[in-house]
C-alpha positions in Angstrom: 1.8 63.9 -23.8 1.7 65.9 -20.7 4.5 69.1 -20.7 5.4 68.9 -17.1 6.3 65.0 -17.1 7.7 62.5 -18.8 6.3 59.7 -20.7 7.7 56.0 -20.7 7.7 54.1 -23.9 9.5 50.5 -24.5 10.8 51.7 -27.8 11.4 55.0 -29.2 11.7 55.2 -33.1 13.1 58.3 -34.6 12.5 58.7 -38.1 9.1 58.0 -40.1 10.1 55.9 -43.0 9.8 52.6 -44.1 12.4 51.1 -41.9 10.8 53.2 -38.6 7.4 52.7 -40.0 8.1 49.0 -39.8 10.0 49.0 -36.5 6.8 50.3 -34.8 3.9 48.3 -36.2 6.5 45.2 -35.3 6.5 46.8 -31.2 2.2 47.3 -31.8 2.9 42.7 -32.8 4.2 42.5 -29.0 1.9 45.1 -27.3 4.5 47.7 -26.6 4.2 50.9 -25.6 5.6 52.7 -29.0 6.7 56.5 -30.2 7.4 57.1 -33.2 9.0 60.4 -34.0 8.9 61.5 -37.5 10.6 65.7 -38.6 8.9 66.0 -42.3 6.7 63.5 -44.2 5.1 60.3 -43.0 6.5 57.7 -45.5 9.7 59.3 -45.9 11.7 59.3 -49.2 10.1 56.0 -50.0 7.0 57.9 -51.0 7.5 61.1 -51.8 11.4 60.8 -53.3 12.1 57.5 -54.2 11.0 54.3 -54.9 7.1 54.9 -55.2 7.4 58.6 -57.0 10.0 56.9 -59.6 8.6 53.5 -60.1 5.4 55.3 -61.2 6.8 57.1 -63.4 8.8 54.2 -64.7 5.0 52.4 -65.2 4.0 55.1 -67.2 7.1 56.0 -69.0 7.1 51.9 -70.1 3.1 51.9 -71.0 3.6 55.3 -73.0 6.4 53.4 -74.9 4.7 50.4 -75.4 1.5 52.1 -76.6 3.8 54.4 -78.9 6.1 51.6 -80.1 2.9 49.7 -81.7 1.7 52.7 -83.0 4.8 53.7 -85.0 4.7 49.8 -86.7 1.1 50.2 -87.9 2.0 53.9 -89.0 -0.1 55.6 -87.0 0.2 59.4 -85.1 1.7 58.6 -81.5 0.4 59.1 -78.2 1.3 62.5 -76.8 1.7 62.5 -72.6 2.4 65.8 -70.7 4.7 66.5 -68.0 1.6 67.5 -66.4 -0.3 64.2 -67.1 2.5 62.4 -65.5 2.4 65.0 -62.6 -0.8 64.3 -61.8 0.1 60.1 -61.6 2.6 60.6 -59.6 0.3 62.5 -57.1 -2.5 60.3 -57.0 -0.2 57.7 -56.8 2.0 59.4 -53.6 -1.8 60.8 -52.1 -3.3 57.2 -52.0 -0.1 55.7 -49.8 0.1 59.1 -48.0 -3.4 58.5 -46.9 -2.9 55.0 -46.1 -0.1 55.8 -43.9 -1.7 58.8 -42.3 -4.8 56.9 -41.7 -3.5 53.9 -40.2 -1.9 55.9 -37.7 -4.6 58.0 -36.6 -6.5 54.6 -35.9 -4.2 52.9 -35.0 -3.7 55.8 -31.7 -7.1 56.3 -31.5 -7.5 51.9 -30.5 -4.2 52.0 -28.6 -5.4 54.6 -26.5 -1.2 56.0 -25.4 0.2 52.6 -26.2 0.9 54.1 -29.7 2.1 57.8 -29.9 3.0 59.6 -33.4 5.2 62.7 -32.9 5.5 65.0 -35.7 9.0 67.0 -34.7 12.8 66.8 -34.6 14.2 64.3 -32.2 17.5 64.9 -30.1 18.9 61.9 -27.8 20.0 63.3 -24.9 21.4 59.9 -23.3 21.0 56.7 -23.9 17.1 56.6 -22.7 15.9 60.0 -23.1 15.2 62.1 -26.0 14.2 65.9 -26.4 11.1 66.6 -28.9 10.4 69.9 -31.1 7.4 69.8 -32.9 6.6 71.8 -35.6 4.5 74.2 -33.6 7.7 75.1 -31.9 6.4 73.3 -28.0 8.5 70.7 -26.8 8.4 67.7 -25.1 11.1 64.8 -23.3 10.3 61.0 -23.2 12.5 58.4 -22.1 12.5 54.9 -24.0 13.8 51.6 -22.4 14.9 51.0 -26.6 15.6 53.3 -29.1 15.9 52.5 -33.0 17.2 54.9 -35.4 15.9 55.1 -38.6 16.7 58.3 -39.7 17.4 57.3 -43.5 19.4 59.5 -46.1 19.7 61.7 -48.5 21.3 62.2 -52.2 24.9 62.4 -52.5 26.0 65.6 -54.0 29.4 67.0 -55.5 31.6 69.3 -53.9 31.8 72.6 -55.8 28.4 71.9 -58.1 25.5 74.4 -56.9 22.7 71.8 -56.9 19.8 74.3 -56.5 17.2 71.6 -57.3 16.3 73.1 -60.6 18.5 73.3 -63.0 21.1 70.6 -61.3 19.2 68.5 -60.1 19.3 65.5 -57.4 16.1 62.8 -57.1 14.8 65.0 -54.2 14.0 68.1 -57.2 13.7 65.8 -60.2 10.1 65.9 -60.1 9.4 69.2 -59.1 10.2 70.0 -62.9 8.0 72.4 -64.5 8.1 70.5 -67.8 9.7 67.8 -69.6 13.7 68.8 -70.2 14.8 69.2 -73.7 17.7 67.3 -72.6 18.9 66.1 -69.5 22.6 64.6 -68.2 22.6 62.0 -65.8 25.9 62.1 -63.5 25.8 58.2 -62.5 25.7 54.9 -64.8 24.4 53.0 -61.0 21.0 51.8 -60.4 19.5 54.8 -60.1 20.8 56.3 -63.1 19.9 54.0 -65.3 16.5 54.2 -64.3 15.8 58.0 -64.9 18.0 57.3 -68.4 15.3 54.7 -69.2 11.8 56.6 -67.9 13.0 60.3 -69.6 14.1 58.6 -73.2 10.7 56.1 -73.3 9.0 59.1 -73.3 10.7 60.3 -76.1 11.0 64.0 -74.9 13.7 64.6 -73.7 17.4 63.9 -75.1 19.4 61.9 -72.0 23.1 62.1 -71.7 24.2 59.7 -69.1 27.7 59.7 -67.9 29.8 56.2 -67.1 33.5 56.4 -65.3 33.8 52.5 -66.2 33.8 51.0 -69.8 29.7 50.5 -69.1 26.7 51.0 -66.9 26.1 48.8 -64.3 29.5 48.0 -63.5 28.8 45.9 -60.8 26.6 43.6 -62.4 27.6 40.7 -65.3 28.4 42.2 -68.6 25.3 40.6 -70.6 22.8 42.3 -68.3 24.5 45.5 -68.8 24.9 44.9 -72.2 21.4 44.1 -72.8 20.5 47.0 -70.5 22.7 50.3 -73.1 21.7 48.6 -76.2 18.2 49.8 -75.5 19.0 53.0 -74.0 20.9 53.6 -76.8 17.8 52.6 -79.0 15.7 54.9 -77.2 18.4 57.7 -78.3 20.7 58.0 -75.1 24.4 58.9 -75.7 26.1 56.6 -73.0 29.9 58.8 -72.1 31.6 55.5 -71.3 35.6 55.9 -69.9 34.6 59.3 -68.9 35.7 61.6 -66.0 33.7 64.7 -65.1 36.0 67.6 -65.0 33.3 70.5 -64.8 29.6 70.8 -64.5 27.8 74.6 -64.3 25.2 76.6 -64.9 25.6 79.1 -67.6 22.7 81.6 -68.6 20.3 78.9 -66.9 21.2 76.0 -68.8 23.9 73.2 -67.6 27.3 73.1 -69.3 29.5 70.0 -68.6 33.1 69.2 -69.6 34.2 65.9 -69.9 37.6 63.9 -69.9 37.5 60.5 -71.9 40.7 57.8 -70.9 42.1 58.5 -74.2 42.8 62.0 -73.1 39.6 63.2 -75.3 38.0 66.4 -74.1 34.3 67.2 -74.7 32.4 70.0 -73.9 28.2 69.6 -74.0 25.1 72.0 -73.1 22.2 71.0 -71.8 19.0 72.5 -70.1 19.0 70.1 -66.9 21.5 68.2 -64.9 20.7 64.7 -62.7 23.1 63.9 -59.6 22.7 60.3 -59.5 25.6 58.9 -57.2 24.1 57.7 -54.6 22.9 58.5 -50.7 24.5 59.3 -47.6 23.3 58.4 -44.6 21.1 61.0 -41.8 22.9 60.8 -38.8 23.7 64.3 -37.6 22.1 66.5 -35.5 19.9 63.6 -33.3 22.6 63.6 -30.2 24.4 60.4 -31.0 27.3 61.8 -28.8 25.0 62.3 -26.0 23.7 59.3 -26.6 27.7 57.5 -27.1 26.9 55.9 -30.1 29.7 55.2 -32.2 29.8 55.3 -36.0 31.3 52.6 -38.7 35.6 52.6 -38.3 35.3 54.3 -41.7 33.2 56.8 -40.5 30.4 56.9 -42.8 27.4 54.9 -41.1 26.3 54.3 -37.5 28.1 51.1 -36.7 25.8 48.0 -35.8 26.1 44.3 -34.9 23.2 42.2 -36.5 21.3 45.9 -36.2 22.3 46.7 -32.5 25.1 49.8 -31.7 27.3 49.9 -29.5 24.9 50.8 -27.2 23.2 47.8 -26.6 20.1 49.4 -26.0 19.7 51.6 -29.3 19.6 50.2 -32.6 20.1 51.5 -36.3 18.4 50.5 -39.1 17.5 51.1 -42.6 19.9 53.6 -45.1 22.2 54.8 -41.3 23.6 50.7 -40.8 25.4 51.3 -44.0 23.7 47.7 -45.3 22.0 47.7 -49.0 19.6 50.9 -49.3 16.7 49.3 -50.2 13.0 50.1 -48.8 12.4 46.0 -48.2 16.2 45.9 -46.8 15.2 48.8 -44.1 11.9 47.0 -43.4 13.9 43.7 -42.6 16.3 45.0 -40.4 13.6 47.5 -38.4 11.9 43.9 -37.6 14.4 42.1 -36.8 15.8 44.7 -34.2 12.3 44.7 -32.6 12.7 41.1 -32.2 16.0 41.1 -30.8 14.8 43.5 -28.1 11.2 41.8 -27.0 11.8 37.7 -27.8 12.7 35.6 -25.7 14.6 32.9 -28.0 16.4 35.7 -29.9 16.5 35.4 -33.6 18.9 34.4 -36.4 21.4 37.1 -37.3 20.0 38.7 -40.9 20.9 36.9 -43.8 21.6 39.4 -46.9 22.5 36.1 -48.8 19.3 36.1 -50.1 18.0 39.8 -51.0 16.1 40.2 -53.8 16.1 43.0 -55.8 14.5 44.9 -59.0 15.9 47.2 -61.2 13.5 49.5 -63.2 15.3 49.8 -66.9 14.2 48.3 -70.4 13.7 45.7 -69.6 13.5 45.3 -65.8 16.0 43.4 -64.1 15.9 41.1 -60.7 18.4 39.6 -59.0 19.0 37.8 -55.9 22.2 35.9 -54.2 25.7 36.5 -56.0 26.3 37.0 -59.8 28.6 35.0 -62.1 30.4 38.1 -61.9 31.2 37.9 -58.2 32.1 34.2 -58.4 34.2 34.3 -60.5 36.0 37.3 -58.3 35.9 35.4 -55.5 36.8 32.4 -57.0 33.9 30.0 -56.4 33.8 27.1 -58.5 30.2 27.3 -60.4 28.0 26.2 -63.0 26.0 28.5 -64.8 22.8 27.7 -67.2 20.8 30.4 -69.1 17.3 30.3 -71.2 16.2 33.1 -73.3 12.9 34.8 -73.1 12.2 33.8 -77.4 12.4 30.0 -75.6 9.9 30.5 -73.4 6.5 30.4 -74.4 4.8 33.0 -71.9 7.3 35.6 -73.4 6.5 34.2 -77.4 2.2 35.0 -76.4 3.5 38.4 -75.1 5.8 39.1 -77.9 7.9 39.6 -75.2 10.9 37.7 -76.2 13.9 40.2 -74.9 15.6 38.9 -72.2 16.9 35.7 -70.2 17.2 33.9 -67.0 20.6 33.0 -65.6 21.1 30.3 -62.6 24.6 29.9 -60.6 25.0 27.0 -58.6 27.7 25.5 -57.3 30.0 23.2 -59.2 30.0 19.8 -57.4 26.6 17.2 -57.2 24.6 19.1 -55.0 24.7 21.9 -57.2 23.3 24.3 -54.5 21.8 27.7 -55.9 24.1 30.9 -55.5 22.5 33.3 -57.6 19.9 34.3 -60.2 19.4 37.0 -62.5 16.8 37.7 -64.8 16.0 40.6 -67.4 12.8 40.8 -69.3 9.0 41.0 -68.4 8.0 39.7 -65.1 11.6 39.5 -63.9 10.5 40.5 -60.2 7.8 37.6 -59.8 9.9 34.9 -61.5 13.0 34.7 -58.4 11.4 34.1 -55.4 11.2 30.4 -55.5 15.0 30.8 -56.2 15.3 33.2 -53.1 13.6 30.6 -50.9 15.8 27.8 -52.3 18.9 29.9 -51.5 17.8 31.1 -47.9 17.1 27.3 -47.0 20.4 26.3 -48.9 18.9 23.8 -50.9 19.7 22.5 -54.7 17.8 22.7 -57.6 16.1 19.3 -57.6 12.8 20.7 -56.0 12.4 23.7 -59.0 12.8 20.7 -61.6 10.1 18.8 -60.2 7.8 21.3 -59.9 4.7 21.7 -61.8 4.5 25.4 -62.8 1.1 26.9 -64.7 1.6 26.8 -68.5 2.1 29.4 -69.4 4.1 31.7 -67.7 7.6 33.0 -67.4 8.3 31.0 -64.4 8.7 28.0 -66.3 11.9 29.2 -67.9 13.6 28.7 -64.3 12.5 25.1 -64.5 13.9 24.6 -67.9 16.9 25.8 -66.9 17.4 23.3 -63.6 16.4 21.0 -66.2 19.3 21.4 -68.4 22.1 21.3 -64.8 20.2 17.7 -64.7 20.4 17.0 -68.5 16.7 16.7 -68.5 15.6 19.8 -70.5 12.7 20.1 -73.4 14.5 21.8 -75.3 18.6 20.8 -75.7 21.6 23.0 -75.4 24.0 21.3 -77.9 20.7 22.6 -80.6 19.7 25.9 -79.7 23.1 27.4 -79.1 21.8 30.9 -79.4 19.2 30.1 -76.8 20.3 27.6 -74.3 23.7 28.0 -72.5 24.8 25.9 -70.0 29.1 26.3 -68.9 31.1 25.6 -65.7 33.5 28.2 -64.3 36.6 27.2 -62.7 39.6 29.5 -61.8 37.9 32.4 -64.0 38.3 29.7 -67.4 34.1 29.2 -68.1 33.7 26.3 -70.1 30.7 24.8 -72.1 29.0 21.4 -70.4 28.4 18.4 -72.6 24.9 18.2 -72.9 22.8 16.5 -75.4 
């Protein structure tokens, strides 16, 4: 860029991550003139602190345990696995989508030619079209953007009055900067993200996990027989679950972590550990890039940058990903960072985002996916529904796996057209088995096309079909016969009850 002048883009993207990341190769799809402006790392959290850093570990954690669980039956010595062997995964698995991202862009300049400009600096709107740039070698620059699209992301929620020194307490930004594995670890958090860590540190079988729930169990936003399913392993794999519990004081003393805990019952408990885990959630990046200048407002309640179908009050800026205060989810961010580049350079502008259909995948033993509501919500909201569910032992991918922990669950609605709602599934291969469902539900269609079709024998996916097949009374195998396996109910005013079937 030259110093002296300033350079006109169409769009203006501040913040590096998936969602900006996605924002501008969308503007490259309609030949626009694109900066993107990026203060730290290329990739953002969802390389180097989230979702790729974890879920590798999470791949490994579940192999080790797999490996180790076979060897225990036939009474053989167990496979031992580092800290530093999982180190080193984790960076070769974060260096090869570094380099892809860092490479791309470098091309990707180099053919634009100034159509495409990557800014490593801090970015600071200064009205509603310009926006001042410091770069890391302290020069500065000004370029002024017909469209601007936040992306700035966010960051882990911490506690008032806990000194998280990303050590010894911990949030997922230090967790794996560890030194070595903990000799025992509490996780503050029963969420998602939680759960996860609970899962990946106690499959390795190193490290004693503490996790603490404020509800009567984990996941409390999801149906009771996935979370359920979910602790009863953890609690194989040696976690203590603190369900009912309030944290009343968490420290470090002489370099290890003491926390005090109030159960409902008025129970006090006091525990020592070598490590703590913040795992509450993330709050949104929104201060410090001149949204005042800019007069940008945030949510009513103040905690996100308010947006209609991704645009601000601004009509010309947009925010996306972790700052609209929508589900904080990499493919989320990507979804909304191309949609607002469509709204700006269409001409027949686009449906409004649909979050109807979002699916999603939780990495615990075993992995859960979801997409559309839960019987839980249904029946909060009081929607009328049928529900059917097939366990993995009656399915015979699972059986040739020896796989046979888990089950699929349909909701669809309670009249003839018994259009889908919902799915959840838990076991192996629970992310590939819900997309048909998530098509189905984004073109708000029944269930007669998934019973019809013919699915490759065998796999998982064929448990969905046997499950529309027992809503049309047309199963293999019949619920009235395997009980324990085959559940099919109705749930009306909060009262579920069982469907006559054969």
């Amino acid at each position: 860029m030259e110093e002296n002048s300033i350079q006109k883009f169409d769009v203006a993207i501040i913040g590096g991550g998936p969602a900006g990341y996605a924002a501008a190769m969308r503007a490259v799809d309609f030949d626009k003139s694109v900066v993107l402006i990026e203060k730290d790392k290329l990739g953002g959290a969802g390389i180097y602190n989230g979702a790729l850093t974890s879920k590798t570990m999470w791949e490994l954690s579940r192999k080790v345990d797999t490996i180790n669980s076979s060897l225990y039956s036939a009474g053989r010595r167990q496979l031992e696995v580092t800290w530093d062997d999982v180190q080193k995964t984790i960076k070769d698995a974060v260096f090869e989508r570094k380099f892809q991202y860092s490479s791309h862009v470098k091309m990707l300049d180099n053919k634009l030619k100034g159509k495409f400009i990557y800014e490593k600096g801090t970015a600071t709107m200064v009205s509603n079209h310009e926006i001042d740039i410091k770069r890391k070698d302290d020069t500065e620059t000004k370029i002024w953007a017909e469209n601007i699209v936040i992306a700035t992301g966010s960051r882990p929620r911490t506690i008032p009055n806990i000194d998280v020194d990303e050590k010894i307490i911990m949030t997922s930004d230090g967790i794996h900067h560890m030194e070595s594995f903990p000799k025992s670890l509490v996780i503050v958090g029963a969420g998602v993200i939680g759960c996860e860590y609970a899962t990946m540190f106690s499959s390795f079988s190193k490290t004693k996990v503490y996790l603490i729930d404020k509800a009567d169990h984990i996941l409390p936003f999801e149906d009771r027989d996935i979370s359920s399913l979910v602790a009863n392993n953890l609690k194989k794999n040696g976690v203590t679950i603190h369900n009912k519990a309030t944290l009343e004081r968490l420290e470090k003393i002489d370099g290890e972590v003491e926390y005090e805990l109030v159960y409902q019952d008025g129970k006090k408990e006091v525990i020592r550990v070598e490590k703590a885990l913040l795992s509450i959630g993330r709050i949104p990046n929104f201060e410090n890039i001149g949204m005042e200048n800019a007069g940008v407002n945030m949510s009513e309640r103040g905690r996100h940058i308010g947006d209609d179908d991704t645009q601000t009050n601004i009509p010309n800026i947009y925010a996306v990903g972790d700052v609209s205060g929508n589900l904080s989810l990499v493919n989320v961010g990507e979804l909304e960072a191309r949609h607002a580049i469509e709204r700006m350079f269409m001409d027949e502008q686009p449906e409004r985002i649909s979050y109807d259909n979002i699916s999603t995948i939780m990495f615990l033993d075993p992995e859960v996916a979801s997409v559309g509501m839960n019987e839980k919500q249904c029946i909060e909201q009081n929607i009328p529904v049928k529900v059917v569910k097939i366990d993995y032992s009656a399915i015979a991918r699972a059986i040739a796996m020896r796989k046979t922990e888990g089950f699929f669950k349909i909701i669809v609605t309670n009249d003839k057209e018994m259009k889908i709602l919902g799915m959840r599934a838990i076991g192996e291969h629970a992310s590939s088995a819900i997309q048909a469902v998530a098509l189905l539900i984004k073109m708000d269609k029944g269930i007669d096309e998934l019973a019809e079709l013919i699915h490759p024998h065998p796999s998982i996916i064929e448990g969905i079909q046997e499950c529309v097949r027992m809503l049309l009374n047309k199963s293999v195998f019949k619920s009235s016969i395997f009980k324990d396996k085959l559940k099919c109910y109705s749930c009306v005013d909060g009262v579920c009850t069982p469907l006559q079937r054969l």
